[in-house]
C-alpha positions as a Markdown table, in Angstrom:
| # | Residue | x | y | z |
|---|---|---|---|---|
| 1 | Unk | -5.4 | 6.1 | 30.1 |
| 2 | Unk | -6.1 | 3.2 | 27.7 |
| 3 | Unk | -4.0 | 2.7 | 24.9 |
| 4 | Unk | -5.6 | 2.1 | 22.0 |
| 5 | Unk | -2.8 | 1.2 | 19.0 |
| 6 | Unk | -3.8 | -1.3 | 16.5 |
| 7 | Unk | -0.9 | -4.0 | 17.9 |
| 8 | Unk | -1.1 | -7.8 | 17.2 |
| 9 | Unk | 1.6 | -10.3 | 18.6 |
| 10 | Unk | 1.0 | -13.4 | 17.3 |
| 11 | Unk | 3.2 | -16.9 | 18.0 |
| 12 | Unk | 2.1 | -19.8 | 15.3 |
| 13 | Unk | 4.1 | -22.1 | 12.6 |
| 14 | Unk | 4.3 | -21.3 | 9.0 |
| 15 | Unk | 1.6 | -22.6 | 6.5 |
| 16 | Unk | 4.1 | -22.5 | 4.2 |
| 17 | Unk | 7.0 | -20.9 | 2.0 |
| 18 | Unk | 6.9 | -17.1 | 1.5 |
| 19 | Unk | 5.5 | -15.7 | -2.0 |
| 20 | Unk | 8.0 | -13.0 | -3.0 |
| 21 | Unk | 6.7 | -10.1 | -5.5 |
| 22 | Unk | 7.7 | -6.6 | -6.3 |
| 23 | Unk | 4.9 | -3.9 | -6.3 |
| 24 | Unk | 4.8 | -1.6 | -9.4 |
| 25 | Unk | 7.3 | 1.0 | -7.8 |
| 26 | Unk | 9.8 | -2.0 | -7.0 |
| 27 | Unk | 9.3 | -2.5 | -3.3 |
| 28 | Unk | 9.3 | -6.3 | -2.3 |
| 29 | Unk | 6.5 | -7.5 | -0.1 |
| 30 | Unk | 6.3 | -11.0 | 1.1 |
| 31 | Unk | 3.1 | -12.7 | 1.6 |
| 32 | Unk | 2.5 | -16.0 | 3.9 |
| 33 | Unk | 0.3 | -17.1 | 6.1 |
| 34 | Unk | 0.7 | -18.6 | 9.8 |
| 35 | Unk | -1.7 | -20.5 | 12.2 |
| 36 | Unk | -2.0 | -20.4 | 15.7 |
| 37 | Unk | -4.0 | -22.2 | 18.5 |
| 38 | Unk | -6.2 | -21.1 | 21.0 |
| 39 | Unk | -5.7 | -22.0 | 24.2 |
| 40 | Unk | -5.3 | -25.9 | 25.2 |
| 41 | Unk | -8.6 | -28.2 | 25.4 |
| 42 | Unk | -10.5 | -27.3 | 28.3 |
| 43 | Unk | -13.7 | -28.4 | 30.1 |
| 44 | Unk | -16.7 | -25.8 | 29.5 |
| 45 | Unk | -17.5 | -24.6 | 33.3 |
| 46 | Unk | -21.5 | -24.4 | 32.2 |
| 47 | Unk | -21.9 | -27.9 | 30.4 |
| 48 | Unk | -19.0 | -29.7 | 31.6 |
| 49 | Unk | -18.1 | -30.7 | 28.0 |
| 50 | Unk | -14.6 | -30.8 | 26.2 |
| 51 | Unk | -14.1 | -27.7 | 24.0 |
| 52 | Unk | -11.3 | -28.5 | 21.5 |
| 53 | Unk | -8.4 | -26.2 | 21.0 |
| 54 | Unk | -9.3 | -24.4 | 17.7 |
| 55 | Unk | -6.7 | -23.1 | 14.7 |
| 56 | Unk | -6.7 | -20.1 | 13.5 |
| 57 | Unk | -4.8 | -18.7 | 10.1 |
| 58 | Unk | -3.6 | -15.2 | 9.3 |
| 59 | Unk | -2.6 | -13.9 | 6.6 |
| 60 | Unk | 0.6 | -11.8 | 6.7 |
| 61 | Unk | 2.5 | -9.5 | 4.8 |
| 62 | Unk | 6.1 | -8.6 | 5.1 |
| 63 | Unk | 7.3 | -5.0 | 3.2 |
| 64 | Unk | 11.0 | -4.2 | 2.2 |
| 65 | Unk | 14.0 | -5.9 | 3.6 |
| 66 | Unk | 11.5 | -7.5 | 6.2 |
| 67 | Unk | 9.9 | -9.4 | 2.7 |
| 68 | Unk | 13.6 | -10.2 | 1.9 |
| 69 | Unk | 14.7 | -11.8 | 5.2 |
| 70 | Unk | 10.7 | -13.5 | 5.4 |
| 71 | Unk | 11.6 | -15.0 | 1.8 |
| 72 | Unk | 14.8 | -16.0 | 2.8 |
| 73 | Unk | 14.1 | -17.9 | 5.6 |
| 74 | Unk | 10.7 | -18.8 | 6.0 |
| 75 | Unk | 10.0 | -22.4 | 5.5 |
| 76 | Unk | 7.0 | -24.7 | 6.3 |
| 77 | Unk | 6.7 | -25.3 | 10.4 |
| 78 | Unk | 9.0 | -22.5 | 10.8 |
| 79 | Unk | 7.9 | -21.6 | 14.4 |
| 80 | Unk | 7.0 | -17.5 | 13.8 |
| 81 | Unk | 7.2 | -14.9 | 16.4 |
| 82 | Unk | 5.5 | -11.4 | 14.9 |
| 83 | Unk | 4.4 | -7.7 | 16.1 |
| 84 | Unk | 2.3 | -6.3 | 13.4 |
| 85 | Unk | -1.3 | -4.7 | 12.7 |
| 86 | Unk | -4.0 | -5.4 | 10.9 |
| 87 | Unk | -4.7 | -3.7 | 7.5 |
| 88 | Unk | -8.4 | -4.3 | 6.2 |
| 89 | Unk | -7.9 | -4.1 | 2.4 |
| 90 | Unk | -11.4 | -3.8 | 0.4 |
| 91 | Unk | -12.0 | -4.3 | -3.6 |
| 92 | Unk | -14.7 | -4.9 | -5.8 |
| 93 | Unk | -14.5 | -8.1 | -7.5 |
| 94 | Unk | -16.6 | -9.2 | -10.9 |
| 95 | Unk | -18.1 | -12.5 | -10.6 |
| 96 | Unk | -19.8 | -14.5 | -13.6 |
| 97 | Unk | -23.6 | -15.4 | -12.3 |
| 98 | Unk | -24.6 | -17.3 | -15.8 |
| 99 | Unk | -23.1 | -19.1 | -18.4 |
| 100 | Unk | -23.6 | -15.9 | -20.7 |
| 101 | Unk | -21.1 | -14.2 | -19.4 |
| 102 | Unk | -23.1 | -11.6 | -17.2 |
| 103 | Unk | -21.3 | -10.8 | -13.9 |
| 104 | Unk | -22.2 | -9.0 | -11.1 |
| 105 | Unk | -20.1 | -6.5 | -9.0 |
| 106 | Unk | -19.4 | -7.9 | -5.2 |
| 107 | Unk | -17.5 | -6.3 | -2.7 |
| 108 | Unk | -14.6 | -8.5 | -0.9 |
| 109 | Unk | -12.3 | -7.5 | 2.2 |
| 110 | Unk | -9.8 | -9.1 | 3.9 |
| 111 | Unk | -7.6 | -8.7 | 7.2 |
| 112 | Unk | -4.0 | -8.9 | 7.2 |
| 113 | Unk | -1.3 | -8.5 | 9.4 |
| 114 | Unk | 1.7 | -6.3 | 8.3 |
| 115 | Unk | 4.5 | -7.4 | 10.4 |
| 116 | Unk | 6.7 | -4.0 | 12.3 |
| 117 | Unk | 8.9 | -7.2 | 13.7 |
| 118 | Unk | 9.6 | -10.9 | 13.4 |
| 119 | Unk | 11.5 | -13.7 | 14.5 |
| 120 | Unk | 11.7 | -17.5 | 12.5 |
| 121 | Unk | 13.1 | -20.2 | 13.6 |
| 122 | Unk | 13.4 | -23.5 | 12.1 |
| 123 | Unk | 13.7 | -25.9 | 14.9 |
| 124 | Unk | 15.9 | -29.2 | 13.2 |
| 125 | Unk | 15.3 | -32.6 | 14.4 |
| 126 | Unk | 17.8 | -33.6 | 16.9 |
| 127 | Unk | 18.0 | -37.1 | 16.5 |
| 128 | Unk | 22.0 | -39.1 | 17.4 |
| 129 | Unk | 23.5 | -40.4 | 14.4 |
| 130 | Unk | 24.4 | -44.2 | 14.4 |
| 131 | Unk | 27.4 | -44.9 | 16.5 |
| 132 | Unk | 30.4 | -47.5 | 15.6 |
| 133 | Unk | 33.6 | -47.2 | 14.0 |
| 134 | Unk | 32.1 | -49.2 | 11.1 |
| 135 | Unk | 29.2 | -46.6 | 10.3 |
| 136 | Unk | 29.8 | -44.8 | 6.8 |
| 137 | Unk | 28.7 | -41.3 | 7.8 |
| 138 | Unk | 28.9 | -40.2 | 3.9 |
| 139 | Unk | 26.6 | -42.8 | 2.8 |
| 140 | Unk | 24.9 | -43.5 | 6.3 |
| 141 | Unk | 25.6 | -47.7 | 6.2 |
| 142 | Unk | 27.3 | -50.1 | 7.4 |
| 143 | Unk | 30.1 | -52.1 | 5.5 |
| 144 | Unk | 28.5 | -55.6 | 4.0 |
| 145 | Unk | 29.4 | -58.4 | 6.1 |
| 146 | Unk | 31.0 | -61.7 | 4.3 |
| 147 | Unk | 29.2 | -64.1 | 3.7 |
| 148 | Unk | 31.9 | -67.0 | 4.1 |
């Protein structure tokens, strides 16, 4: 039979640092937002033309300790691995429409993912460090040279 639970996996890179906030009955929540690629360029089959890979950005939102360890350790390019589902949250939002001050009610909704589990990882730039027994690794020069 055909399973129908409300399941996203997603693999994408941080947007950015984690917002950290407490709801009104003290339970953290963490709030970021990650983007992901479709697949690799690729020619259309039909026209024969290029079709760019796209990016997409989700918004995501982490709930108790999750929201703690998200804060913690979330940082810009962090390479994010996530289960979740989506949550459609709606509100009504006033918006001004005239310089008098009348406004308008308009209804907004937006999509987020609420992550069940998660992986970060902050992949660090291997790169070899300056060889030679002259090399100051604490301040990362060389010793001046005289100039006799």
């Amino acid at each position: 039979m055909l399973d129908l639970n409300n399941n996203t996996t997603l693999n994408g890179r941080s947007g950015g640092v984690a917002e950290l906030r407490k709801t009104t009955t003290g339970r953290d929540v963490a709030n970021f937002s990650i983007a992901t690629n479709t697949s690799n360029s690729r020619k259309d089959p039909e026209t024969g033309e290029w079709i760019e890979k796209k990016t997409e950005w989700h918004r995501i939102v982490a709930w108790g300790p999750t929201a703690l360890y998200v804060h913690n350790n979330l940082k810009k390019g962090s390479v994010v691995q996530l289960i979740g589902h989506n949550v459609t949250r709606k509100w009504t939002k006033k918006v001004k429409v005239n310089e008098s001050g009348d406004t308008v009610d308009v209804d907004m909704e937006s999509t987020e993912i609420h992550v069940d589990q998660i992986s970060i990882t902050n992949p660090k730039r291997q790169t070899q460090a300056p060889q030679g027994e002259d090399y100051n690794q604490d301040t990362g020069e060389y010793p001046m040279e005289d100039a006799a």
